[in-house]
N, C-alpha and C positions, 0 to 999 in steps of 0.2 A: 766389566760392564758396570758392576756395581760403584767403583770409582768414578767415573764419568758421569753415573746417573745421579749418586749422594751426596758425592764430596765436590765434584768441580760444578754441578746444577745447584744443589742447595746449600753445599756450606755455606754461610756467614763468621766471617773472619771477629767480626765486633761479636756474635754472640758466642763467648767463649764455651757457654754451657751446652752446645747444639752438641745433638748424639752424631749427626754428619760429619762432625770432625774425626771421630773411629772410623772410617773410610779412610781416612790419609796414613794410617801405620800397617806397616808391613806387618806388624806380631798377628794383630786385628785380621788382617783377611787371610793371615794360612792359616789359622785356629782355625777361623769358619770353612776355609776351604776346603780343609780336612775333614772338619764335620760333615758337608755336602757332598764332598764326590763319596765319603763312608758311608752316607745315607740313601744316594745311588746307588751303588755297588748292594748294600742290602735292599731296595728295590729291585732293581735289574735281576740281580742274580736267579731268584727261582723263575722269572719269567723267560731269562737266557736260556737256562739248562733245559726248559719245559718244550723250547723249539727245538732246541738240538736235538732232543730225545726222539722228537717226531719226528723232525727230519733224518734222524737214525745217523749224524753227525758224531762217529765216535770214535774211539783211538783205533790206529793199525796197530797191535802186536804181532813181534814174528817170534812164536814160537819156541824156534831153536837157537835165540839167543836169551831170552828170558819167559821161562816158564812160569815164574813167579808171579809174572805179571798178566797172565792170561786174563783172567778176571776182569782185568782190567777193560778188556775188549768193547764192555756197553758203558762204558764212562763217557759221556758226551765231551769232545774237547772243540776250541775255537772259542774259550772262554776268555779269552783275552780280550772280548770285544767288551764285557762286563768291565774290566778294566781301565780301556782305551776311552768310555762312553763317560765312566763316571771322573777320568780325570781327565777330558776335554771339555768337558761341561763345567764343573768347578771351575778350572782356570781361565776361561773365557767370564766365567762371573763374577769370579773373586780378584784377576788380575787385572793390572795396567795394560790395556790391547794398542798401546801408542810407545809399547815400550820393543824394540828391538830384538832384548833375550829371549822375550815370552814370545815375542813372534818367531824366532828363530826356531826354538823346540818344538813350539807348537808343528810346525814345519816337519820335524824330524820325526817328532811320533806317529804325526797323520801319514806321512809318506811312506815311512818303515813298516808302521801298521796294514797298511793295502797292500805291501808286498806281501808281508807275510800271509795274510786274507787270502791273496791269489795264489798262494804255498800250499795254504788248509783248502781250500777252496778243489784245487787238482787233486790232492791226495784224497781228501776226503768224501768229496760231494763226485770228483768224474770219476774217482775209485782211479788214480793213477800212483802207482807204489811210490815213486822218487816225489811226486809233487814240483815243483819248480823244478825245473831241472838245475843241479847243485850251480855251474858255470853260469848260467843266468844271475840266479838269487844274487850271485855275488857282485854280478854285474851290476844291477841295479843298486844292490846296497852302496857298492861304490859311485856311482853315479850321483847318491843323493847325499854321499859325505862330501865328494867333491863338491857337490853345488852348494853346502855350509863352509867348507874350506876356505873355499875363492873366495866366500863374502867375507871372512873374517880376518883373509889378507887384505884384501882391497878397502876392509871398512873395521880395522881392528878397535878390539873393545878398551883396548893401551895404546897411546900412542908412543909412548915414552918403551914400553918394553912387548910392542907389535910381533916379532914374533924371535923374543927369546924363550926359552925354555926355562918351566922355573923347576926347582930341583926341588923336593923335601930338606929341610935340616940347612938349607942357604937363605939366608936374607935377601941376598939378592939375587937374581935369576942369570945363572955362568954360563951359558950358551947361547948362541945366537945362529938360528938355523938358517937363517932370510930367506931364500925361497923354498929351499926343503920344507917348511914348516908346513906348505899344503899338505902332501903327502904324508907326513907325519901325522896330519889333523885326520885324513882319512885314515889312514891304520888304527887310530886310535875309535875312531867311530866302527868301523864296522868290525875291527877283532871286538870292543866291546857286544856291539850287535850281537856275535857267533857266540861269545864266550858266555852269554846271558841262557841263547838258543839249548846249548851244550848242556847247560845247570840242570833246564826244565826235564828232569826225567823221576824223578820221585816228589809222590804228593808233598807242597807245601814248604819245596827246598828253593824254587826260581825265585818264587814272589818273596821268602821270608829274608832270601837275604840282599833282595833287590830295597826291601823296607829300611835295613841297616844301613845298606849305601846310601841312599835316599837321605837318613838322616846324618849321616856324615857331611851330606850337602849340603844342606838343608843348614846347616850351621858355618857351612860356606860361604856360603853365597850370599848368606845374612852377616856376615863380619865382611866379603869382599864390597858389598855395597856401603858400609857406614865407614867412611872417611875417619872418624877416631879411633873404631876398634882395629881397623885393618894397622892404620899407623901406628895405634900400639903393640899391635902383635907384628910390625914389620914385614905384612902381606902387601900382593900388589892391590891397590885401591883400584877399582870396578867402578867408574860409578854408574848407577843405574840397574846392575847385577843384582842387588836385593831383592828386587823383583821377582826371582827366580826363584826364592824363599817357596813363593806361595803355590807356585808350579809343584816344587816337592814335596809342600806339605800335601796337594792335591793328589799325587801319586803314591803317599806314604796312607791317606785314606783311603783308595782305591784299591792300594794293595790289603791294608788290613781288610778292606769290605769282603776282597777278593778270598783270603785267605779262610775264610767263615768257611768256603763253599769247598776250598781243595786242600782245607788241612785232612791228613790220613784220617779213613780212606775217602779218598777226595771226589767228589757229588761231580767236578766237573774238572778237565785241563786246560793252562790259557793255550795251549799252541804256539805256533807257529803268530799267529796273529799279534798275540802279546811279549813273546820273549825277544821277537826281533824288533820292533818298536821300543819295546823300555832298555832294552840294552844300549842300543841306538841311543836313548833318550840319555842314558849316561854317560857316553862319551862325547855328546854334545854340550851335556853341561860342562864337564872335566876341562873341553875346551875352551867355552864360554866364559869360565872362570881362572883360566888360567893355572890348573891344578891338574895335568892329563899325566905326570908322574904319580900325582897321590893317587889315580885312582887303581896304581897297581896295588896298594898297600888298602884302602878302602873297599877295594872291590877285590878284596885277595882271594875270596873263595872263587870267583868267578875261574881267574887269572890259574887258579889251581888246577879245577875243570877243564882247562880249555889245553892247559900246559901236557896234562896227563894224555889229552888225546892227540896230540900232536907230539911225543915220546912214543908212545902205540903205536903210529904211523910210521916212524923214523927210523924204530926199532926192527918193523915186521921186515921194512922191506932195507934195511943193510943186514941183517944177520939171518933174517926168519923166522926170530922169535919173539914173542910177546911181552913183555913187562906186569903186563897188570892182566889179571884173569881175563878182565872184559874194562871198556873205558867207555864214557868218562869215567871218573874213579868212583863214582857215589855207585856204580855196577860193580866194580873188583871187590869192595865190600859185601854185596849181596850177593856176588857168587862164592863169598867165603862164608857165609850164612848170617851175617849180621841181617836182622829183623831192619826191616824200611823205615818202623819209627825210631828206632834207634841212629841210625844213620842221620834221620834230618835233623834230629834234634843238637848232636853232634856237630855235625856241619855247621847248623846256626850257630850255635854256640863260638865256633871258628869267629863265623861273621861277625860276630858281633865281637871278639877280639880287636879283627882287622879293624872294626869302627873305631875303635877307643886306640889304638895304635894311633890309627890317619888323625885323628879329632889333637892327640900329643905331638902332633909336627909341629902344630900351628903355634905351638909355644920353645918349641926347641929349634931354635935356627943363632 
């Protein structure tokens, strides 16, 4: 909004010294973006937690799977609305709303966001144990990857490489899916969706390393949009994709604002509300950008998470045995007594690996 309002209403191209001319760089409004949805998030947040509390809006724990976490029971969660509020408002005021990618995401979080709402919503407020029922959630998840897919066959963001596949460590992108690539685009959104879902079970692990992928993007999306850095680094050129800069810097302060509130032991949980909307939110960009290989190596902790519970599953039922004490794995650790802040901190540390790995492709091809 604030482009349209400063720079395309009041710039003056002849006066080179007008401050309106900072409205036309992308560095310019994900700084501030980040600042604003940060300074949201610290508004909202104790007025968030102070409803949930009343409204007695708080975690199920079951007992005789972690005892550890009983405690946990009066933690208000659905706090992802604290995060969904502060990085929808930012981006509507710091982005381009004429620009395609920002519309598209935006799309993706609002919509992912409500599902999950009505996840928290059953489980928590009508006290229904499953919440969505799992066949549903999925449905709908898929329903709203598909309706990003189709748009981005029918109206890809390359026309020159519509829908090849770009690989990490290749210059140029070796495969070409042609029509598979829908489907492809939906697996990639909602396993990220799940995979994000799957992380959120120890304070201050979802969001910390949703902040690392974020800024792996975030450096993305700002070299896929500038025509000289992408050509020198031999990425595919985006144009228009920079845009999406200011989206993740928006999401990289919402989640720091976030993180104040649910680093250990954490005042509030995002839910269901927030982990199936920013997960979503990153496999929209992954596609958006044309980078949904890197975001196994970017988003590697997630991909580890999601991997472990689906080994668990594989395991139980060919043999009938378990692998991991309990899954996801950030549990098989705390059932072998590692301390919970130890664990996140650990993990992050992972993250922020995978970040610096993915951020090294971009120069090794």
């Amino acid at each position: 909004m604030f482009y349209h309002l400063f720079y395309q209403l009041f710039y003056n191209p002849e006066g080179s010294t007008s401050f309106f001319r900072l409205f036309r760089y992308i560095t310019f409004r994900t700084a501030y973006a980040t600042l604003t949805s940060l300074i949201i998030a610290f508004f909202l947040g104790p007025l968030v937690i102070k409803a949930l509390k009343r409204e007695k809006v708080t975690a199920n724990i079951r007992e005789e799977y972690l005892k550890e976490h009983i405690q946990k029971g009066e933690t208000p969660t659905m706090g992802g609305i604290i995060i969904l509020a502060a990085l929808l408002i930012s981006t509507l005021l710091w982005a381009r709303l004429d620009n395609q990618f920002i519309l598209l995401v935006v799309f993706a979080v609002s919509s992912l966001g409500l599902l999950g709402l009505l996840d928290d919503y059953l489980k928590l407020i009508r006290h229904k144990p499953e919440g969505l029922v799992a066949k549903y959630k999925l449905i709908g998840q898929t329903i709203i990857a598909t309706i990003i897919a189709c748009y981005l066959y029918y109206y890809p963001v390359n026309l020159r490489y519509a829908t090849f596949l770009n690989v990490p460590f290749f210059a140029e992108p070796p495969l070409n899916l042609g029509w598979f690539y829908i489907p492809f685009m939906v697996l990639v959104i909602v396993g990220a969706s799940n995979a994000v879902n799957l992380t959120d079970g120890l304070d201050g692990l979802a969001i910390g390393a949703l902040i690392f992928t974020a800024i792996a993007y975030a450096v993305i999306s700002y070299i896929s949009g500038n025509y000289n850095l992408a050509t020198y680094l031999r990425m595919i050129y985006i144009g228009g994709s920079g845009e999406l800069t200011i989206f993740l810097g928006a999401l990289i302060g919402a989640g720091v604002g976030f993180l104040w509130f649910n680093a250990y032991p954490a005042q509030v949980f995002m839910g269901d509300t927030g982990s199936l909307a920013l997960g979503g939110a990153l496999g929209t960009m992954a596609c958006l950008l044309k980078q949904e290989i890197l975001l196994v190596i970017a988003g590697g902790l997630f991909v580890i998470e999601a991997a472990s519970v689906l080994i668990q599953m594989a395991s139980y039922k060919l043999t009938g045995k378990r692998v991991f004490a309990m899954a996801p794995l950030h549990h098989h650790f705390e059932k072998k007594g590692w301390p919970e802040p130890k664990i996140t901190v650990r993990f992050l540390i992972l993250a922020g690996i995978f970040t610096l790995v993915s951020l090294s492709t971009l120069k090794l091809r």
